[in-house]
Structures are given as C-alpha cells and as structure tokens.
C-alpha positions as CSV (number, residue, x, y, z in Angstrom):
1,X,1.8,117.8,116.6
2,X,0.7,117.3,120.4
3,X,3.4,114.9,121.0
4,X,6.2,117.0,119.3
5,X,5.3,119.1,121.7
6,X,5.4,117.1,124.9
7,X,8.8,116.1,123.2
8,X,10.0,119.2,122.7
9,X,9.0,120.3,126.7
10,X,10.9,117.4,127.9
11,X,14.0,118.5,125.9
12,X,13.6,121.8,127.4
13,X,13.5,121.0,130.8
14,X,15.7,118.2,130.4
15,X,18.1,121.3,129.3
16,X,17.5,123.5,132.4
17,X,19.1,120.8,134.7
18,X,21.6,119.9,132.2
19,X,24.6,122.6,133.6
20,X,23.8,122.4,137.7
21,X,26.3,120.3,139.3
22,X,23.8,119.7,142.1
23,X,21.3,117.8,140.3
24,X,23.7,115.3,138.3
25,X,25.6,114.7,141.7
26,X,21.8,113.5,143.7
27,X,21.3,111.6,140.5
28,X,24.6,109.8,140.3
29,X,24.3,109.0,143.9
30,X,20.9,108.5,143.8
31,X,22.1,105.3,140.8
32,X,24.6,104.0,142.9
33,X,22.7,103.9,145.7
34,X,19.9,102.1,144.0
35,X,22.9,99.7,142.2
36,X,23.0,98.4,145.7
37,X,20.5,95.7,144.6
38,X,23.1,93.9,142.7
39,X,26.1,94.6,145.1
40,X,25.0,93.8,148.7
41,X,28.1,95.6,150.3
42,X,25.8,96.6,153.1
43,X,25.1,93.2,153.8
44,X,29.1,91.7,153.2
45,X,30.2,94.4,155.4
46,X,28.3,94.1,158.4
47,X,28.6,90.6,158.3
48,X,32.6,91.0,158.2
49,X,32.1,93.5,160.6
50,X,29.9,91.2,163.5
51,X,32.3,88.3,162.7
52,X,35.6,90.7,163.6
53,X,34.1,92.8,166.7
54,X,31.0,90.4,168.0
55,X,32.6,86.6,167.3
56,X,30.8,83.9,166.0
57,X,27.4,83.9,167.5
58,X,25.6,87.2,166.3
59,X,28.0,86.9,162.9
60,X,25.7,84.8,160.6
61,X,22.3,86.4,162.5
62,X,22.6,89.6,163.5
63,X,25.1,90.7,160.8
64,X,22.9,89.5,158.4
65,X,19.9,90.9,159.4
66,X,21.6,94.4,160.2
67,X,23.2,94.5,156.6
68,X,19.7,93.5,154.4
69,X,18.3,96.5,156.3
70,X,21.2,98.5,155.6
71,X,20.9,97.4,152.0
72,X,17.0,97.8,151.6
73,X,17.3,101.0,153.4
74,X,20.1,102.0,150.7
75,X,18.1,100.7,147.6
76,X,15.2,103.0,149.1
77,X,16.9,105.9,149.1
78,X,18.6,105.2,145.9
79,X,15.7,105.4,144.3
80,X,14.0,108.3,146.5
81,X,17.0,110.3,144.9
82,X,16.5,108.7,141.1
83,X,13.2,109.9,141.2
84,X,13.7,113.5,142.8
85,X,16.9,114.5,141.4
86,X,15.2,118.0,139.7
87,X,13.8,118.5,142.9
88,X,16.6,120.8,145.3
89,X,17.5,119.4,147.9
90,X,20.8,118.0,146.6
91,X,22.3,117.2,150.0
92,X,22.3,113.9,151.0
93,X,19.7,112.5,153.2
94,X,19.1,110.3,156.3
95,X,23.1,110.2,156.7
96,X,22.8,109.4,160.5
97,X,20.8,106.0,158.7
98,X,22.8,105.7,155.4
99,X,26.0,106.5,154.5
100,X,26.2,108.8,152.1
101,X,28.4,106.6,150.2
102,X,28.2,103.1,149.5
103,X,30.1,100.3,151.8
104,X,32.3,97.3,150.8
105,X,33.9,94.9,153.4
106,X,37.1,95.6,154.9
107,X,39.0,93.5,153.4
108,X,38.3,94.3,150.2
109,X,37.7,97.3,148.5
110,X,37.0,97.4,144.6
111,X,38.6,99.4,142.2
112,X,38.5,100.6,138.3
113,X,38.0,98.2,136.1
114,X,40.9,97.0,133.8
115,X,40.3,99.5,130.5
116,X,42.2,101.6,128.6
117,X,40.3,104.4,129.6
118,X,41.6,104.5,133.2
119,X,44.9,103.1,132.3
120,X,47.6,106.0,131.8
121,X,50.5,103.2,130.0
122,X,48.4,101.6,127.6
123,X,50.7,101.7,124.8
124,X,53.8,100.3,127.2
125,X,51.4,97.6,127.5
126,X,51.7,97.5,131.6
127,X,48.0,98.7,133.0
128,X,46.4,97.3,135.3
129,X,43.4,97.0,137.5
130,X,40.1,95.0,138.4
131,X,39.2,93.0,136.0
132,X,35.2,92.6,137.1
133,X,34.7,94.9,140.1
134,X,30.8,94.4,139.3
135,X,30.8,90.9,140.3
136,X,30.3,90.7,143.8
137,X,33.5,88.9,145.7
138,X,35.5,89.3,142.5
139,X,39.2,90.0,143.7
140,X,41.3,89.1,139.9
141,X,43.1,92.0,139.7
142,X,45.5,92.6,136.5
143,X,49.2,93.8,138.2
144,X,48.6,93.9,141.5
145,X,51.0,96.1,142.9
C-alpha cells in the first residue's frame, strides 16, 4: 500500500507541472544543455573561432582550452536545469557565461534529421535533410539545396 502511495504522489505532482510552459521549456533546455557532453560545439566553435580571428598560434591552445570550459560550463548548467526544472525560475541563467542556446561552428550548422516526420513531400518522394545531425562533424545531407 505504502508504495502505491508514493506512486500515486509522484503521478500527482508529476501532473501539476504537466500544463506550465515554463517548466517543460527549463527542462528541454536544461537536456540539451546537458546533451552537450556528446556534441562538443562549444569546443568546435571556439576553436573555428581562434583559428579565423587569432591565427594559428592560440588556435589549437587557447581555443581549446576556452571551448572545454565553455562546454563543462554548459554540461553544468544543463544539468543544474534537469534537476530544478519544478523549481521557478524558468529564465535562463548565467547568460553573460552561457549562451542560452547551444553553439555549433560557423561553418556548419546542423539541421533536422532526414524523416518523414519533418519532411512535408514525402509521398512525391523528394525530402530531404540531415541524415545524422547527432554525429559530431557529420555534414551528409539528403538534397542539399
């Protein structure tokens, strides 16, 4: 009975949060923030970044340095917000640090993935898109236009 219980309170307040846009929106961001672990974008970017606007000496160093804090600084907050999504404030947080939104290098930006889900002609048969945007550095795209 005691863990029906404890069941059926987790339901319940599971519930409460279940209609408030601001809660979902921290814990979306607060799970792509954290998904920052398998991308590295902070750490492609700045390295693009050094290599455009600094040359070749602080490119490899600095840039790579900078964009593992930037990227252990995101992971941290991503899963400051995971944990405390119930919890209002649903602003983001530390954005002079962090973005608010995760980074990818310059010169390439991923899209939506190749499904039929996103794809508005599926039944022409002429869809397109990214065909692995979760791989890091994976640029096959399906009609590129």
């Amino acid at each position: 009975m005691r863990p029906l219980i404890f069941l059926f309170a987790a339901i319940v307040s599971l519930a409460v949060f279940t209609g408030c846009a601001g809660p979902e929106r921290k814990l979306a961001r607060g799970f792509d923030n954290t998904m920052e672990i398998v991308r590295w974008g902070d750490l492609r970017r700045s390295v693009e970044q050094e290599g455009v606007f600094s040359g070749p000496d602080y490119t490899y160093t600095y840039g790579s340095i900078h964009g593992f804090d930037q990227s252990v600084s995101r992971i941290g907050l991503g899963i400051y917000e995971v944990v405390t999504f119930p919890i209002p404030s649903y602003d983001p947080i530390l954005t002079t640090k962090v973005l608010a939104i995760p980074q990818s290098p310059e010169s390439y930006r991923p899209g939506l993935i190749d499904d039929p889900t996103f794809s508005t002609d599926t039944y022409t048969g002429y869809s397109g898109g990214d065909v692995a945007p979760f791989i890091p550095g994976s640029r096959f795209k399906v009609f590129d236009n």
